[in-house]
C-alpha positions, 0 to 999 in steps of 0.5 A: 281528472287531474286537478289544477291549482294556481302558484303558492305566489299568485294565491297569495296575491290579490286576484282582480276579476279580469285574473279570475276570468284567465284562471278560469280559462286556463283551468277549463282547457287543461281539463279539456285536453286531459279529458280528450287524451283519456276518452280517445280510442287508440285508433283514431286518426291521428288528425283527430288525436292532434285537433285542438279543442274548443276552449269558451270563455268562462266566468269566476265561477267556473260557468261559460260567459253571457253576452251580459258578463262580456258587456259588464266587462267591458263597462267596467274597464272602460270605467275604470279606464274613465276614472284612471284618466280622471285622477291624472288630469285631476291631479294634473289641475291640483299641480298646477293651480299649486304652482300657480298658488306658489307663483302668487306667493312669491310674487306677492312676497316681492310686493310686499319688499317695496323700494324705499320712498325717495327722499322728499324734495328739499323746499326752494329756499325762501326769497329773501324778503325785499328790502324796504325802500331807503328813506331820505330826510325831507331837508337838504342833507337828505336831498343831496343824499338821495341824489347821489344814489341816483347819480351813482346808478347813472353813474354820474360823478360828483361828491357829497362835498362838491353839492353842498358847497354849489348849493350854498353859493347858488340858492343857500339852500333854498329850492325855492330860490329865483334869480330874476336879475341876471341875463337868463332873467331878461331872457325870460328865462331865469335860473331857479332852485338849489343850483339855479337851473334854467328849464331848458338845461334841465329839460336836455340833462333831467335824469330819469327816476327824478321828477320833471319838475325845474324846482324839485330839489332831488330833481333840479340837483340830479340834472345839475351834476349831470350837465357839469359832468359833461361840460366840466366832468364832475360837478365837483369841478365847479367853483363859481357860476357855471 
């Protein structure tokens, strides 16, 4: 019986089982056929002579296969299918769960480069303090003083000079001052205060911001100048009375 033996390359590589089982099978056909061409008569029919043989499989060792070596074949590769198949969708998953983790990274390293703070608001300036009021001496010179600041808000005319000088002539000074001895006196009416005022001129020419009050001195000043400013246009336009 001729002998069979695998390549120099192939015995060198490592044989799995399935490369043992077509081993096998190749060697057990070769050893058919040799054992046909050398057992035949040399009449046979030439049918015969020609008819392949009937080749079964067989295992490593060299024995015809069970139906349990088919079935545990069969298991194996459908385990070792099972686990190629679980080691790429396990390393499909650790790909990803690495790139999702890099992602993560990444994202949390441009977190952390947080755009700088705005500058804080500058405060609103602080309101200037409100200036106290302006405080007058309680003599004539503050009377005079006052009612010129008020005139001036009305924009009534009439010097400091043109006051005092009236004044003097019509009361010296005194708020006070009654005139009961000329016509407006027998009137009913008579004149009264610094620049002897009669109530019903100053009822039509009181000036807002003042007392309503005939004597008051800063009063009965403001509604003076007002009624010469428009009769004579500036108190100091007045000499004598009026």
């Amino acid at each position: 019986m001729p002998g069979f033996t695998l390549p120099r390359t192939v015995r060198t590589t490592r044989i799995t089982r399935a490369h043992k089982i077509s081993a096998a099978v190749v060697a057990s056909a070769s050893c058919a056929a040799a054992l046909a061409l050398t057992a035949a008569p040399s009449n046979a029919e030439t049918t015969a002579a020609h008819a392949p043989a009937a080749v079964k499989p067989v295992s490593a060792n060299g024995l015809p296969l069970t139906a349990k070596d088919r079935a545990d074949d069969g298991t194996k590769d459908q385990q070792l299918a099972s686990s190629l198949t679980t080691g790429l969708k396990v390393t499909a998953v650790a790909k990803q769960g690495h790139a999702a983790k890099q992602a993560a990274d990444r994202s949390a390293d441009r977190k952390v480069i947080a755009a700088p703070k705005a500058a804080a608001p500058k405060a609103a300036p602080k309101a200037a303090p409100k200036a106290s009021p302006k405080r007058y001496a309680n003599n004539l010179d503050g009377w005079i003083r006052e009612s010129l600041d008020i005139m001036k808000s009305k924009r009534i005319p009439g010097s400091y000079e043109g006051l005092h000088r009236n004044i003097m002539r019509e009361s010296s000074g005194n708020p006070n001052a009654v005139n009961d001895w000329d016509i407006n006196a027998i009137n009913g009416i008579p004149s009264k205060g610094l620049l002897q005022v009669i109530q019903p001129t100053f009822n039509t020419y009181h000036v807002s911001g003042t007392p309503h009050k005939l004597t008051d001195p800063v009063a009965n000043i403001t509604a003076a100048a007002n009624y010469a400013a428009h009769r004579y246009g500036s108190i100091d336009n007045v000499n004598s009375a009026y």
